[in-house]
Structure formats: structure tokens, C-alpha cells
N, C-alpha and C positions, 0 to 999 in steps of 0.2 A: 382884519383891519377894517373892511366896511369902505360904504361906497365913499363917504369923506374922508376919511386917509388914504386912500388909491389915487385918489382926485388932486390931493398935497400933494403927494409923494409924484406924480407926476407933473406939478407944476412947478416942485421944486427940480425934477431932472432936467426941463425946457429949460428952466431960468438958467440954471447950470451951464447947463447946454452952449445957449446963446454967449453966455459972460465968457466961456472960456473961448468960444469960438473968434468972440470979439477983440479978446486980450492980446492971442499970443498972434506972431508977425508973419511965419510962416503959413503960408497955404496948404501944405501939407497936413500939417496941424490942425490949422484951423476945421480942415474936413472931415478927419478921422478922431478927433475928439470925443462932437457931437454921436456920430455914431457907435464909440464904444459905446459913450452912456447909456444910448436906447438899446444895444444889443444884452446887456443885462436884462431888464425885463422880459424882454423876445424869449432870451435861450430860456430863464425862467419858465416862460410860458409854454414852448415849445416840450422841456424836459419833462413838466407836470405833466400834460396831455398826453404823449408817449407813455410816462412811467404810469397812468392810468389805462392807458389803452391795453400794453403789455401785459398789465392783472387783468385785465378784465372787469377793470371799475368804472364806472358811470363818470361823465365828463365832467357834468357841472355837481354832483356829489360833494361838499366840502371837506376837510380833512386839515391836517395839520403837517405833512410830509415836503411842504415847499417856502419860499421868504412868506 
């Protein structure tokens, strides 16, 4: 994807983010929203690094195996 569609794709989950936060009327909601959205990337992140560490593959290494 490269460093400008990272940069989208993360400004599009903020924007996301915020509108849904803004929209719905609950508080509950409104908190746990936002952070499903960012825990996508995270667990993302988190699984790659693991599932690289686990083989025995270099971190920053690129590959094809994750979003």
C-alpha cells in the first residue's frame, strides 16, 4: 500500500471515527465505536508481529501474509 494509502486509510478511519462518534445519542456508543475502529489496525499489527516473530522472520521484512 505505501506510505500514502496508510496515511488515507487512516484518515479515513479518524473521520469515521469522529462522525460516528458525533451521530449516534448514546454515550455508550458513542465511546466504544471509535475504538472498535482503531482496534482493527492494532489487532492487525499486533497478529503480523507475532505471526513473524513465531517463524522466526524479521519485523520490518515485507510480505504479503496480512490487510
Amino acid at each position: 500500500m505505501g506510505d500514502s494509502g496508510a496515511l488515507l486509510v487512516g484518515c479515513v478511519g479518524a473521520a469515521l471515527a469522529l462522525k460516528v462518534a458525533r451521530v449516534t445519542d448514546t454515550r455508550a456508543v458513542s465511546l466504544h465505536v471509535p475504538l472498535l475502529i482503531a482496534a482493527v489496525p492494532a489487532a492487525e499489527t499486533f497478529l503480523t508481529l507475532a505471526r513473524r516473530w513465531l517463524g522466526n522472520r524479521p519485523f520490518f521484512a515485507p510480505d504479503r501474509a496480512h490487510m
